[in-house]
CHARMM internal coordinates of N, CA and C (Angstrom, degrees):
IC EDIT
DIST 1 N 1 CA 1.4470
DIST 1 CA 1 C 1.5199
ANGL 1 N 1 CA 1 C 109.76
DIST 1 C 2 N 1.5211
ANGL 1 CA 1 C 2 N 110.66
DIHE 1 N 1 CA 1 C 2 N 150.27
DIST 2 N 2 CA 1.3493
ANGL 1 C 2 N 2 CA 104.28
DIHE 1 CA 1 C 2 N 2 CA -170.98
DIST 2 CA 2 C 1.8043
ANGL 2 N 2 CA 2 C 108.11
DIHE 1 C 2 N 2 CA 2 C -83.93
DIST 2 C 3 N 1.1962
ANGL 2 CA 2 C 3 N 127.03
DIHE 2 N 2 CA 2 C 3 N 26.26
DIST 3 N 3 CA 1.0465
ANGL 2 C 3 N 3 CA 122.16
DIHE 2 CA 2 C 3 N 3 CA 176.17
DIST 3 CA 3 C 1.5611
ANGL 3 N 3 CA 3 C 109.71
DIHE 2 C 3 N 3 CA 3 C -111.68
DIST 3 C 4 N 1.0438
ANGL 3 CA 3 C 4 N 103.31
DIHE 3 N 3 CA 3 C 4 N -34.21
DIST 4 N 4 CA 1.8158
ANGL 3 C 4 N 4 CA 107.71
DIHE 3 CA 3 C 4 N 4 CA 166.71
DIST 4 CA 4 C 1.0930
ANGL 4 N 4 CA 4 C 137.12
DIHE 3 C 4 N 4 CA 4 C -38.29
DIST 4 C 5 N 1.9712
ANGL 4 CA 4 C 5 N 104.93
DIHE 4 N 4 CA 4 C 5 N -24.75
DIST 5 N 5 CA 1.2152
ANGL 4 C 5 N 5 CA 101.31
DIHE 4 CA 4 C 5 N 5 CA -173.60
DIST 5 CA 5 C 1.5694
ANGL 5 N 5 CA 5 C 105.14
DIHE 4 C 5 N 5 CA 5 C -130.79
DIST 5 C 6 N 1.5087
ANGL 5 CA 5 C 6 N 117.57
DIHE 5 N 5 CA 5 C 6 N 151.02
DIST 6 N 6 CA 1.5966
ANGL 5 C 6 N 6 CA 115.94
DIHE 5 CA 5 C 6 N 6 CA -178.50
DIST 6 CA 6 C 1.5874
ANGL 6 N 6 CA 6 C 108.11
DIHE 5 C 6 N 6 CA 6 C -115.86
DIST 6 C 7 N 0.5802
ANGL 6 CA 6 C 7 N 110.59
DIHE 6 N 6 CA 6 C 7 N 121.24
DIST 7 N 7 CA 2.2638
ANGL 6 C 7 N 7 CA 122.58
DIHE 6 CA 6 C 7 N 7 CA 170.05
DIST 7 CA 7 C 1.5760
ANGL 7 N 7 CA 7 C 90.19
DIHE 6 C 7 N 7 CA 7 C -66.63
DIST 7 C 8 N 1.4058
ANGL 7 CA 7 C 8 N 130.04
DIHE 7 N 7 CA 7 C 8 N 157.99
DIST 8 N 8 CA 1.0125
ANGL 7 C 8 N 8 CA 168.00
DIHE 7 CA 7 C 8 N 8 CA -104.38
DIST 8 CA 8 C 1.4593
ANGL 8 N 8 CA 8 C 149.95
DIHE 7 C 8 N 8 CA 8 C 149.90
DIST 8 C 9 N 1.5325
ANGL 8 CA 8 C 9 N 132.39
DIHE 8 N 8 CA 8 C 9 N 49.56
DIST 9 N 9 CA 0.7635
ANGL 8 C 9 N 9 CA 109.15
DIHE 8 CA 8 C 9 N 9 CA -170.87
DIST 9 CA 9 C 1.7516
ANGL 9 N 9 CA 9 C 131.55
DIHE 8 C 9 N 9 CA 9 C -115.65
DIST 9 C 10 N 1.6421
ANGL 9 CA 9 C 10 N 99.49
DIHE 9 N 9 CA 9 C 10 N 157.30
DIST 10 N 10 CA 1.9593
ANGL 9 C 10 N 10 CA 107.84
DIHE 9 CA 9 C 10 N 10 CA -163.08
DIST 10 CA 10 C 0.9281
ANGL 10 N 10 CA 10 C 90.24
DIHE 9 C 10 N 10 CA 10 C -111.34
DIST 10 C 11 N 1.7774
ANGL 10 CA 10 C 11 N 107.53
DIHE 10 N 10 CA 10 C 11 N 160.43
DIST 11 N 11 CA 1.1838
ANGL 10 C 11 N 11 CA 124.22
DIHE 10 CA 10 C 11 N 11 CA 122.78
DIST 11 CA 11 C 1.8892
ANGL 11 N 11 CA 11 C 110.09
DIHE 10 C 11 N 11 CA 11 C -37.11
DIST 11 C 12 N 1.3580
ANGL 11 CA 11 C 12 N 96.79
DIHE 11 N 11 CA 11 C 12 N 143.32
DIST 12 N 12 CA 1.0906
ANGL 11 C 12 N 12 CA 113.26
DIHE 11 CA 11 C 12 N 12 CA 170.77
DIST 12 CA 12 C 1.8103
ANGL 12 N 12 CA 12 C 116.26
DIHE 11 C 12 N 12 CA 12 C -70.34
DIST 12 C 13 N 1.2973
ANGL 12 CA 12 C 13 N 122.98
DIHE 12 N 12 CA 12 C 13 N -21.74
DIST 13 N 13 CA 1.0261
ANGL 12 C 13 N 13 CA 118.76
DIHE 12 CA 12 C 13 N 13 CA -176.00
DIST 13 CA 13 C 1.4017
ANGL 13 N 13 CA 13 C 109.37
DIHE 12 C 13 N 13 CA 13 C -97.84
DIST 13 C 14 N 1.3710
ANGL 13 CA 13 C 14 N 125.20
DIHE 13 N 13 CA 13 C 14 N -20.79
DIST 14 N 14 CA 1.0023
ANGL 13 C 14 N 14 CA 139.02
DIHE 13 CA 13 C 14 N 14 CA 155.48
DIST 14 CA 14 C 1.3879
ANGL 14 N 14 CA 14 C 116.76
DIHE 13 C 14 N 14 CA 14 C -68.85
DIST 14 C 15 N 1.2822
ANGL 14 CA 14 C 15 N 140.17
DIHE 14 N 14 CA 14 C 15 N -39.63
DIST 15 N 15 CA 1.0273
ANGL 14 C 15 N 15 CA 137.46
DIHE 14 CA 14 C 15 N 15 CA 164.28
DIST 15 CA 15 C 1.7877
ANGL 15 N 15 CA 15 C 118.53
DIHE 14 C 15 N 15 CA 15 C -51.69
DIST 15 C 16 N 1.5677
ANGL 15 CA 15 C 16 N 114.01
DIHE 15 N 15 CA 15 C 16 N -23.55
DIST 16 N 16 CA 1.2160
ANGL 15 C 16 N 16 CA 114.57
DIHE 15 CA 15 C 16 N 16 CA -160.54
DIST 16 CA 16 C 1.3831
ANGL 16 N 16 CA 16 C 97.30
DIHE 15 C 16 N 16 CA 16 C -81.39
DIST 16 C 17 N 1.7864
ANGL 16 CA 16 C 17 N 106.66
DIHE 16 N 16 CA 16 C 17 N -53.14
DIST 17 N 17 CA 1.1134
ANGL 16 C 17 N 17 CA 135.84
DIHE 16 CA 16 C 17 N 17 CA -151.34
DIST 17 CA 17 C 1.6073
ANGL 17 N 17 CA 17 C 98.52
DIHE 16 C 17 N 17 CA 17 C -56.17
DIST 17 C 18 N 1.3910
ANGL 17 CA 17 C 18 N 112.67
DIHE 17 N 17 CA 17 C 18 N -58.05
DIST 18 N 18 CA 1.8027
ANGL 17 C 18 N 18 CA 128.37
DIHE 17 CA 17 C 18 N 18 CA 176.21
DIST 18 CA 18 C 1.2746
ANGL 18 N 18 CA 18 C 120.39
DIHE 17 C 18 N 18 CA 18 C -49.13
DIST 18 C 19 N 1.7358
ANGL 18 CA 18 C 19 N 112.51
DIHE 18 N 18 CA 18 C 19 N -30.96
DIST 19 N 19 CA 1.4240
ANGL 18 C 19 N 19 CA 121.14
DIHE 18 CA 18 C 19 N 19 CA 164.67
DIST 19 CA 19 C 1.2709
ANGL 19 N 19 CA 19 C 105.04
DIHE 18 C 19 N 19 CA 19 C -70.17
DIST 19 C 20 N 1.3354
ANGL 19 CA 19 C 20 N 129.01
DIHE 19 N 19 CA 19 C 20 N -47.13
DIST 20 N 20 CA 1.8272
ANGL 19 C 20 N 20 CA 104.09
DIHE 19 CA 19 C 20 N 20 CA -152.61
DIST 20 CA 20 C 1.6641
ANGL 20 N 20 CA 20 C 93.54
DIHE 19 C 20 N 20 CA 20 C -96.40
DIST 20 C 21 N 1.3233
ANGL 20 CA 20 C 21 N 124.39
DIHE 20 N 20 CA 20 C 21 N 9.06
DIST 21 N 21 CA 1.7829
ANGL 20 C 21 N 21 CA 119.96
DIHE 20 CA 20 C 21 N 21 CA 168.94
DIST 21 CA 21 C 1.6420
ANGL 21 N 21 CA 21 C 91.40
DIHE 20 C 21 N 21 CA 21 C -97.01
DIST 21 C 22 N 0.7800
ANGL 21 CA 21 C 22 N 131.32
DIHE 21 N 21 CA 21 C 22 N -71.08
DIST 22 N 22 CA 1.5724
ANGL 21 C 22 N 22 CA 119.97
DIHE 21 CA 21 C 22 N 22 CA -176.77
DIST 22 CA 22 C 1.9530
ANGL 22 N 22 CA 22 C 109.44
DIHE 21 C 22 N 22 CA 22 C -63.37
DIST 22 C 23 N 1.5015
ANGL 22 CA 22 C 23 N 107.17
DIHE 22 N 22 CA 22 C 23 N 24.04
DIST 23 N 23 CA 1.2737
ANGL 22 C 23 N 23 CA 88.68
DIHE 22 CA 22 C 23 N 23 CA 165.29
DIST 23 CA 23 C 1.9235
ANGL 23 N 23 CA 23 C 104.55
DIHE 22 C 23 N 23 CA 23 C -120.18
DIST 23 C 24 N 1.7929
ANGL 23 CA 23 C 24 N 75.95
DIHE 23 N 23 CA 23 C 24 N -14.17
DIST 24 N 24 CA 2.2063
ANGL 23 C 24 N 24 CA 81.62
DIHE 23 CA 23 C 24 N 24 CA 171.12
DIST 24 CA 24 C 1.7211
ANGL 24 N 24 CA 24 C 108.62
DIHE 23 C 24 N 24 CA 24 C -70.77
DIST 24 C 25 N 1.1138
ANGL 24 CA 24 C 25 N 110.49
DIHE 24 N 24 CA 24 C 25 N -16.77
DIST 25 N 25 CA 1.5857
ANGL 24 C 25 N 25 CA 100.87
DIHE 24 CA 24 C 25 N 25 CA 164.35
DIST 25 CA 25 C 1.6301
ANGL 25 N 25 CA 25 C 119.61
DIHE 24 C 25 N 25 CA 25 C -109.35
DIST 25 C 26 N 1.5286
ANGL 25 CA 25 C 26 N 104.09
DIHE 25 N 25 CA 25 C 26 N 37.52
DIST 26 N 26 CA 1.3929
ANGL 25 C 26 N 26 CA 91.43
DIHE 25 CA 25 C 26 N 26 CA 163.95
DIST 26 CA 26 C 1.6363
ANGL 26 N 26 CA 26 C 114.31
DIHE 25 C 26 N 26 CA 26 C 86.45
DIST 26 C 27 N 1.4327
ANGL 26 CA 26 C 27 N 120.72
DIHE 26 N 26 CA 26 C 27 N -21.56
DIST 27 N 27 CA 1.4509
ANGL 26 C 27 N 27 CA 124.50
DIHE 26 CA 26 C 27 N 27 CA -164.70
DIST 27 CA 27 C 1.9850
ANGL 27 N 27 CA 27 C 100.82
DIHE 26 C 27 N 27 CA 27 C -96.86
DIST 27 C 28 N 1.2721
ANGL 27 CA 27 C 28 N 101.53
DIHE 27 N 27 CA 27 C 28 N 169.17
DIST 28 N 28 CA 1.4167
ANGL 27 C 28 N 28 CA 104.57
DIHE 27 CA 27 C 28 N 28 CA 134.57
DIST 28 CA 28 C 1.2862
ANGL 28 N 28 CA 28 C 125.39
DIHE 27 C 28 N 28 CA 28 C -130.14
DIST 28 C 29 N 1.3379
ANGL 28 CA 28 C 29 N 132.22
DIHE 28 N 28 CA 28 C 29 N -177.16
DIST 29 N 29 CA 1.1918
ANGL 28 C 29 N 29 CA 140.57
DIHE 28 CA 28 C 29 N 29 CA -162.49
DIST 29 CA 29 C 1.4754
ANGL 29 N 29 CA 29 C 125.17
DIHE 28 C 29 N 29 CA 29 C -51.97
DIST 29 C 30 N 1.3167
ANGL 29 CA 29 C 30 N 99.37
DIHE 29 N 29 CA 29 C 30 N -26.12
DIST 30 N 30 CA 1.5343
ANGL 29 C 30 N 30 CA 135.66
DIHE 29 CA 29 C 30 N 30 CA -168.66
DIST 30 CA 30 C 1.6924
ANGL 30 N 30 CA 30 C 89.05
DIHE 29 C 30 N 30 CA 30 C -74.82
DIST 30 C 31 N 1.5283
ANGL 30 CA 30 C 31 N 107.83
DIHE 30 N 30 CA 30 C 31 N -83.11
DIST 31 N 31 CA 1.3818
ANGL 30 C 31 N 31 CA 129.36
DIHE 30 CA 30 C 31 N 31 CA -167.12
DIST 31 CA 31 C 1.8344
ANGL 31 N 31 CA 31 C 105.00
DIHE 30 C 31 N 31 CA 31 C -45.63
DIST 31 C 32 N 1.4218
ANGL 31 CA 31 C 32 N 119.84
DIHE 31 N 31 CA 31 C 32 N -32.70
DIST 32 N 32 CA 1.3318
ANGL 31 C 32 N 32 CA 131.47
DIHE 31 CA 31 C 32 N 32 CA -164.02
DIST 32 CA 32 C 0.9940
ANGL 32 N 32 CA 32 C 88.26
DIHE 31 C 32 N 32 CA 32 C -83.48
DIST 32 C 33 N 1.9651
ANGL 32 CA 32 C 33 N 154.08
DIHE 32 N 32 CA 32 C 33 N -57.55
DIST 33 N 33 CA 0.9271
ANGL 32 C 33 N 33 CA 146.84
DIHE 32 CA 32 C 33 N 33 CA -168.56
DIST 33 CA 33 C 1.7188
ANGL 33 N 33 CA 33 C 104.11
DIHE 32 C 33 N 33 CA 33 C -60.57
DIST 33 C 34 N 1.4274
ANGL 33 CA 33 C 34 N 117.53
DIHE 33 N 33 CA 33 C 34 N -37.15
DIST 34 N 34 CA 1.3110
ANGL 33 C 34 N 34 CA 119.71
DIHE 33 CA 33 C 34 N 34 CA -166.74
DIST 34 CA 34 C 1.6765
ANGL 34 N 34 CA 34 C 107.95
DIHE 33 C 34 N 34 CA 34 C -47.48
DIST 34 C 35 N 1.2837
ANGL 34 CA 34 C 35 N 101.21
DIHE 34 N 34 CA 34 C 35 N -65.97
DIST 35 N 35 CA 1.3013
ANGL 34 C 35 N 35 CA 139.30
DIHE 34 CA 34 C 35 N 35 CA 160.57
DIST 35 CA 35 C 1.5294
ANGL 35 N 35 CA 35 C 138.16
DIHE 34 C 35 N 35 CA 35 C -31.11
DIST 35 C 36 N 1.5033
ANGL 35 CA 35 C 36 N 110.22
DIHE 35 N 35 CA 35 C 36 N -26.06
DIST 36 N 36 CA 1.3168
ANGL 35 C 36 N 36 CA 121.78
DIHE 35 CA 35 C 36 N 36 CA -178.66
DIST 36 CA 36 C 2.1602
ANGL 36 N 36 CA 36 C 81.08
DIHE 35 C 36 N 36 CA 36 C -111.35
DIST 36 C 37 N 1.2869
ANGL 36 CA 36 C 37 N 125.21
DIHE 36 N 36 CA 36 C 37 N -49.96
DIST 37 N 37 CA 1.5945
ANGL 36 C 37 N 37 CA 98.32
DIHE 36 CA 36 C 37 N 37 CA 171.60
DIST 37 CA 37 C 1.3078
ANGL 37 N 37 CA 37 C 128.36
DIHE 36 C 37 N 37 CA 37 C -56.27
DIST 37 C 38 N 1.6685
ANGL 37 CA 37 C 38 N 111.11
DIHE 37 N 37 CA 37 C 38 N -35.64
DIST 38 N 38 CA 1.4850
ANGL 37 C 38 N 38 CA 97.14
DIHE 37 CA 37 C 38 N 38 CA -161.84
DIST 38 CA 38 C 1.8363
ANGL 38 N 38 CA 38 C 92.14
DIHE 37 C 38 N 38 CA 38 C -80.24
DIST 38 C 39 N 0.9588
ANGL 38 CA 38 C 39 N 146.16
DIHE 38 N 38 CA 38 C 39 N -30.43
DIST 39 N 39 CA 1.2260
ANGL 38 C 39 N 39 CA 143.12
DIHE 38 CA 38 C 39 N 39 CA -168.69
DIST 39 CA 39 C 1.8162
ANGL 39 N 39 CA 39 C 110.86
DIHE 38 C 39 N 39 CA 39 C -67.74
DIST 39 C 40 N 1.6199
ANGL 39 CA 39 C 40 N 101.35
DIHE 39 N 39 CA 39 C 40 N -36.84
DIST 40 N 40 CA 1.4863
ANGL 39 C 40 N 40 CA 110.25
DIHE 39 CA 39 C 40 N 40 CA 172.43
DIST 40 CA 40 C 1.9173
ANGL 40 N 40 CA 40 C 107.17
DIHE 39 C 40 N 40 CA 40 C -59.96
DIST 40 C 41 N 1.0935
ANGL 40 CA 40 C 41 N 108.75
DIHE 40 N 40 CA 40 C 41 N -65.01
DIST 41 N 41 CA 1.5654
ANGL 40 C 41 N 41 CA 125.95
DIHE 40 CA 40 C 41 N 41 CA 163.86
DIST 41 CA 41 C 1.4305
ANGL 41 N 41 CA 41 C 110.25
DIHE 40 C 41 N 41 CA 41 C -35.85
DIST 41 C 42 N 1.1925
ANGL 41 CA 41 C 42 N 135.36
DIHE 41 N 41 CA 41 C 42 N -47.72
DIST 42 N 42 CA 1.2947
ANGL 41 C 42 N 42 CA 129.88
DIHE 41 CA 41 C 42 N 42 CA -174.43
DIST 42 CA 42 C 1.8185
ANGL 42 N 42 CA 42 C 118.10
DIHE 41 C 42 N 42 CA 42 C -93.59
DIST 42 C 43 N 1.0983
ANGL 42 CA 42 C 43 N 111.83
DIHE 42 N 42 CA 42 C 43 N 4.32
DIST 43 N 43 CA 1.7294
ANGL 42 C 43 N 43 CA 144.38
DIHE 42 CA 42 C 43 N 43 CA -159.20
DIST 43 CA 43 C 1.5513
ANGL 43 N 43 CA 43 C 91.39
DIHE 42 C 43 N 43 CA 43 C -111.00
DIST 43 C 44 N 1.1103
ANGL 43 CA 43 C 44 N 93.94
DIHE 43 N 43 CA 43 C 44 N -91.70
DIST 44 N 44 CA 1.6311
ANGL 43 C 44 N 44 CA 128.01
DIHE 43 CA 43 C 44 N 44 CA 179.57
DIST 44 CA 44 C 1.5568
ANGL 44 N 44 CA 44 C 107.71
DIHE 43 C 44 N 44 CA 44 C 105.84
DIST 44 C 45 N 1.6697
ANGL 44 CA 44 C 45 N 103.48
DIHE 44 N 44 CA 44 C 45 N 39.49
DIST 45 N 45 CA 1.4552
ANGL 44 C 45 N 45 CA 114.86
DIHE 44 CA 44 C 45 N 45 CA -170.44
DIST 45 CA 45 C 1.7591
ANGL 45 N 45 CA 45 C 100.85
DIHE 44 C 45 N 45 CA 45 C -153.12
DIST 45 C 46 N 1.1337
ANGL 45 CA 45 C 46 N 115.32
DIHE 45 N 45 CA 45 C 46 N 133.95
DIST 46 N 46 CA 1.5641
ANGL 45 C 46 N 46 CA 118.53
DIHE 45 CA 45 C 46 N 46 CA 177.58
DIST 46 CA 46 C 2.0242
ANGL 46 N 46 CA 46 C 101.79
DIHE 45 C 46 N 46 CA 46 C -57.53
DIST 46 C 47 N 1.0348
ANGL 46 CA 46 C 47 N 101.76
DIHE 46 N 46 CA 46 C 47 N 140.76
DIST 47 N 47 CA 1.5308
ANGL 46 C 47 N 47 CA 93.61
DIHE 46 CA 46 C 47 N 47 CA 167.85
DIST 47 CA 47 C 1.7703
ANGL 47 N 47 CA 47 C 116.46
DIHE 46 C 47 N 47 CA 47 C -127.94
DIST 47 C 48 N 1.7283
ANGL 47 CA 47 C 48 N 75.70
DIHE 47 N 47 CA 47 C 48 N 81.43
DIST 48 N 48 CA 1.7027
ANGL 47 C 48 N 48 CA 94.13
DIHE 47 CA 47 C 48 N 48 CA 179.03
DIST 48 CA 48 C 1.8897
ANGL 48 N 48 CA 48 C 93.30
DIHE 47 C 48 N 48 CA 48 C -118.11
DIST 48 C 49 N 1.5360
ANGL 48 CA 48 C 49 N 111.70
DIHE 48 N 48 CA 48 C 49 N 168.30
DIST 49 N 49 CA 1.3688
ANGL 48 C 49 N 49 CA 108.88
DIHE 48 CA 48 C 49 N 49 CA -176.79
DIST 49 CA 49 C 1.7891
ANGL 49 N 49 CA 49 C 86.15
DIHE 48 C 49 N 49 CA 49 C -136.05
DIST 49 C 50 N 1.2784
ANGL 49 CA 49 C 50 N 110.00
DIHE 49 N 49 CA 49 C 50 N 124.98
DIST 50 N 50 CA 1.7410
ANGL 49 C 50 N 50 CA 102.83
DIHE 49 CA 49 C 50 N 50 CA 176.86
DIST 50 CA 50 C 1.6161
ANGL 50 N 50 CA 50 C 91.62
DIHE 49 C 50 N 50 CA 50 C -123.72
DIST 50 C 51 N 1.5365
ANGL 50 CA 50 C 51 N 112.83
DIHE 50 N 50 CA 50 C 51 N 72.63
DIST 51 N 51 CA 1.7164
ANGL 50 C 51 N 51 CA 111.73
DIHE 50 CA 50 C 51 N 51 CA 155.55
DIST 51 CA 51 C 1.3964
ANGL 51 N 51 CA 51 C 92.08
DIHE 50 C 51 N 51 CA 51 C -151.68
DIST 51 C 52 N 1.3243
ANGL 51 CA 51 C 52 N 113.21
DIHE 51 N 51 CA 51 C 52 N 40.93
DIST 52 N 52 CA 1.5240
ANGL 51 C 52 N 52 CA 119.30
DIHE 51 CA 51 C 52 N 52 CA 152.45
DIST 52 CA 52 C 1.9163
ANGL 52 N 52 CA 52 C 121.84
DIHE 51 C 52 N 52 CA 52 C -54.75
DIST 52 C 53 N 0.6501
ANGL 52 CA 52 C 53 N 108.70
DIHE 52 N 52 CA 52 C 53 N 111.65
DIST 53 N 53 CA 1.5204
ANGL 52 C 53 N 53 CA 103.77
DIHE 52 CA 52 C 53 N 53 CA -163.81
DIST 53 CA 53 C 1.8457
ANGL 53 N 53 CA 53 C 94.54
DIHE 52 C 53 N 53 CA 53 C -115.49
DIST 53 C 54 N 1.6129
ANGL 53 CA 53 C 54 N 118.83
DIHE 53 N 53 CA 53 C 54 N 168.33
DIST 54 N 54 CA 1.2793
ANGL 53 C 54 N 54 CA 131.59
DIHE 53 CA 53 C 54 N 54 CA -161.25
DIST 54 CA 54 C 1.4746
ANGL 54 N 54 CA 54 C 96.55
DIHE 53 C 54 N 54 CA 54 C -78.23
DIST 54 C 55 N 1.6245
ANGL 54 CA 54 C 55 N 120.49
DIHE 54 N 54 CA 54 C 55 N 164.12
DIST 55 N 55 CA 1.5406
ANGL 54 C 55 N 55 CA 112.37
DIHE 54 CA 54 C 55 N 55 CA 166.75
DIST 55 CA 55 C 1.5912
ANGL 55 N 55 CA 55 C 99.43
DIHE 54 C 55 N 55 CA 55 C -76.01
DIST 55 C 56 N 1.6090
ANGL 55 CA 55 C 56 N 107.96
DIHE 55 N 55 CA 55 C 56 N 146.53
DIST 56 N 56 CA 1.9718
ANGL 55 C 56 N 56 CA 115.96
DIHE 55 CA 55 C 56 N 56 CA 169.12
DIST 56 CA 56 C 1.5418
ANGL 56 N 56 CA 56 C 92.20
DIHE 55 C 56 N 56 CA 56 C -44.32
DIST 56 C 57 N 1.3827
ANGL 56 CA 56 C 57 N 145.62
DIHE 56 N 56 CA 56 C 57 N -55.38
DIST 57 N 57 CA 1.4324
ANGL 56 C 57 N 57 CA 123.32
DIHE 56 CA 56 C 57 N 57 CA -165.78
DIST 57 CA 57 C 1.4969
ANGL 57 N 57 CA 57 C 137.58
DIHE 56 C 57 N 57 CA 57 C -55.57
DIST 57 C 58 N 1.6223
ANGL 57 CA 57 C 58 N 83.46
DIHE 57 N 57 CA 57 C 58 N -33.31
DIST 58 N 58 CA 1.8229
ANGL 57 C 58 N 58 CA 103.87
DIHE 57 CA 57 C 58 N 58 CA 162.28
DIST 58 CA 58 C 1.5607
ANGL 58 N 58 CA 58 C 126.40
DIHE 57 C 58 N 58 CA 58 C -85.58
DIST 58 C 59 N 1.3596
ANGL 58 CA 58 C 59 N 93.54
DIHE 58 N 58 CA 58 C 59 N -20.94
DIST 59 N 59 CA 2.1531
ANGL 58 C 59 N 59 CA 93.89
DIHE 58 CA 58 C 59 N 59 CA -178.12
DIST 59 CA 59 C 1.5189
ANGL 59 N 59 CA 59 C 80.31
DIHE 58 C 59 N 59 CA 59 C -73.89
DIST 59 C 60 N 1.6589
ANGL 59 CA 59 C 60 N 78.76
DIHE 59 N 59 CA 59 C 60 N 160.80
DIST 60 N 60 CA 1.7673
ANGL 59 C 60 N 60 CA 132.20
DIHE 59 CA 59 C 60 N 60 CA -175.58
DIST 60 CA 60 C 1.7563
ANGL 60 N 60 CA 60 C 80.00
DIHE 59 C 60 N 60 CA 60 C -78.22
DIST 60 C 61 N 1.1989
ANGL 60 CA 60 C 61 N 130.99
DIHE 60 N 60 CA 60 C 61 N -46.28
DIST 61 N 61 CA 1.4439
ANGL 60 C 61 N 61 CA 110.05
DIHE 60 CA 60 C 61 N 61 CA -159.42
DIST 61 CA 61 C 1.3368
ANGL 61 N 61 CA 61 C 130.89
DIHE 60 C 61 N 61 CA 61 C -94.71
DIST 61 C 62 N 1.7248
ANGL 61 CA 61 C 62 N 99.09
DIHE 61 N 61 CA 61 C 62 N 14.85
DIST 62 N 62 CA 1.3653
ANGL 61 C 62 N 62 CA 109.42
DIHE 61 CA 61 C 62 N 62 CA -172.77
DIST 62 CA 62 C 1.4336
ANGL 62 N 62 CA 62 C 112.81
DIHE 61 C 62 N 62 CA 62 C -65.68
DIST 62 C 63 N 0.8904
ANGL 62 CA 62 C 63 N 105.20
DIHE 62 N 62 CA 62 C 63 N 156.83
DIST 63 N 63 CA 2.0058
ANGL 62 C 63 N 63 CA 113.70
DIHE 62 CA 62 C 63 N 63 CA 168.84
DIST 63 CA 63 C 1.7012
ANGL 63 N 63 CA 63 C 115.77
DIHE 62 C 63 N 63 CA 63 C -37.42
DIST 63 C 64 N 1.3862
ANGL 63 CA 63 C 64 N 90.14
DIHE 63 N 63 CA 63 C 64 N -95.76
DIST 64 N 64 CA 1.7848
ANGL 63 C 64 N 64 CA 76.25
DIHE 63 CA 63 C 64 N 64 CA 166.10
DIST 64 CA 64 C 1.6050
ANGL 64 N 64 CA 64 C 132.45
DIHE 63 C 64 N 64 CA 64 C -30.65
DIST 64 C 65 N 1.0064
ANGL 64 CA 64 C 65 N 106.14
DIHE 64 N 64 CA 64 C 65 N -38.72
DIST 65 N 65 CA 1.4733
ANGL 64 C 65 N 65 CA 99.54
DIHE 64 CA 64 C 65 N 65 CA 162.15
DIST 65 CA 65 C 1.2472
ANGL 65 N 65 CA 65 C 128.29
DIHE 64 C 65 N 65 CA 65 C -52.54
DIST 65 C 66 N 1.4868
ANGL 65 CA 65 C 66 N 117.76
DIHE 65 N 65 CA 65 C 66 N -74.95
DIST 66 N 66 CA 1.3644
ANGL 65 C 66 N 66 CA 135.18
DIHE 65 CA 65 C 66 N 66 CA -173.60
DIST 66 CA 66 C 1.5474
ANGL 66 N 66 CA 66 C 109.15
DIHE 65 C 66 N 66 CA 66 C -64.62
DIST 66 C 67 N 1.5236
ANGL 66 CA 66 C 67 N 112.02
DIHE 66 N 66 CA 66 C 67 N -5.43
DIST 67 N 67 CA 1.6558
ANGL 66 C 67 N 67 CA 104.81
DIHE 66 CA 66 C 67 N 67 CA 170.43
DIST 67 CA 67 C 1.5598
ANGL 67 N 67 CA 67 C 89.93
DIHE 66 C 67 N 67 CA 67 C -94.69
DIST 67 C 68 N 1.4328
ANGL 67 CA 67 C 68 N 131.87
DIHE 67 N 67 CA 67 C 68 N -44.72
DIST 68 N 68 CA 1.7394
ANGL 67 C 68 N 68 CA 106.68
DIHE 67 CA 67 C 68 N 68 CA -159.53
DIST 68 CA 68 C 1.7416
ANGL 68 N 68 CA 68 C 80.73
DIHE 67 C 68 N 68 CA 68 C -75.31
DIST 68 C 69 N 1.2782
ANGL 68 CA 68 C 69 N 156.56
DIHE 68 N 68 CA 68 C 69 N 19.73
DIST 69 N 69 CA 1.5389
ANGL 68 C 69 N 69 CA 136.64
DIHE 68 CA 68 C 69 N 69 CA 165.61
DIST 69 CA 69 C 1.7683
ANGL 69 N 69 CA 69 C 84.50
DIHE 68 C 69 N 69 CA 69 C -84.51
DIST 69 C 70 N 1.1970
ANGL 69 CA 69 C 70 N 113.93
DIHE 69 N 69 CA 69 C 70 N -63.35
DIST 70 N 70 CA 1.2242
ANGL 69 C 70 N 70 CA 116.25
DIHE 69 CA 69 C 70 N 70 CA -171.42
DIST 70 CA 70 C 1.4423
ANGL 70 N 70 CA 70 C 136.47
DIHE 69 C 70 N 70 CA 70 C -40.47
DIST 70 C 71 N 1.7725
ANGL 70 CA 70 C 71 N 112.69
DIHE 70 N 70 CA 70 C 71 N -31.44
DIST 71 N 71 CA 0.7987
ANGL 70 C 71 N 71 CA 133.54
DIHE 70 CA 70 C 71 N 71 CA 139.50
DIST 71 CA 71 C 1.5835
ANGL 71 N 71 CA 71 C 136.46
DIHE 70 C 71 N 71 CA 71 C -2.34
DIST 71 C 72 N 2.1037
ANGL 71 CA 71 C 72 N 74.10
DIHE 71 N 71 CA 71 C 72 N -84.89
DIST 72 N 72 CA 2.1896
ANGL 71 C 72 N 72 CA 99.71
DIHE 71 CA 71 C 72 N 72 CA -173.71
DIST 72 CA 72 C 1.2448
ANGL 72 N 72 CA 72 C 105.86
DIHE 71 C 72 N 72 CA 72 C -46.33
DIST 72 C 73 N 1.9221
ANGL 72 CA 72 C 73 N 107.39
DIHE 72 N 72 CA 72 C 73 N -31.64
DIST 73 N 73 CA 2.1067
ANGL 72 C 73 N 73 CA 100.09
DIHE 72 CA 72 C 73 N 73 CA -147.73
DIST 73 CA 73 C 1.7437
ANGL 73 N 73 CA 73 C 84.31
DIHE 72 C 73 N 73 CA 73 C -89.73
DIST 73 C 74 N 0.9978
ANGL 73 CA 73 C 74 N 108.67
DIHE 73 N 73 CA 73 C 74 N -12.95
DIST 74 N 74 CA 2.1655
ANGL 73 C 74 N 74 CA 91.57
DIHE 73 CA 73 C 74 N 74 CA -177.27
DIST 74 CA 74 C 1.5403
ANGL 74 N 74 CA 74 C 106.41
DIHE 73 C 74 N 74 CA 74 C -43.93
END
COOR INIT
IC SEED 1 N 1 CA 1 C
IC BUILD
């Protein structure tokens, strides 16, 4: 049936990238989409989290950082 199925389209690098993380848990891309609807549907809320923030080792505002800035201006 033509409702069964959804088209999709990625970036290709994005497409790769989404395959081999949904393949470290066992899924594929297919199964991961299954999975992020039926859970939205049964929620009745997307279950995405967007206050992902950088690790302190990589932010610009970590300590070590802001001391070698602190550093240059001596």
């Amino acid at each position: 049936w033509w409702w069964e199925y959804v088209n999709m389209h990625f970036d290709p690098v994005v497409k790769q990238q989404f395959a081999q993380l949904t393949a470290n848990y066992g899924l594929t891309v297919a199964q991961a989409f299954k999975l992020f609807a039926n859970q939205s549907i049964k929620t009745g809320v997307l279950p995405l989290s967007f206050d992902w923030q950088k690790p302190i080792e990589n932010n610009e505002l970590s300590i070590d950082n802001l001391n070698s800035k602190c550093q240059i201006l001596k």
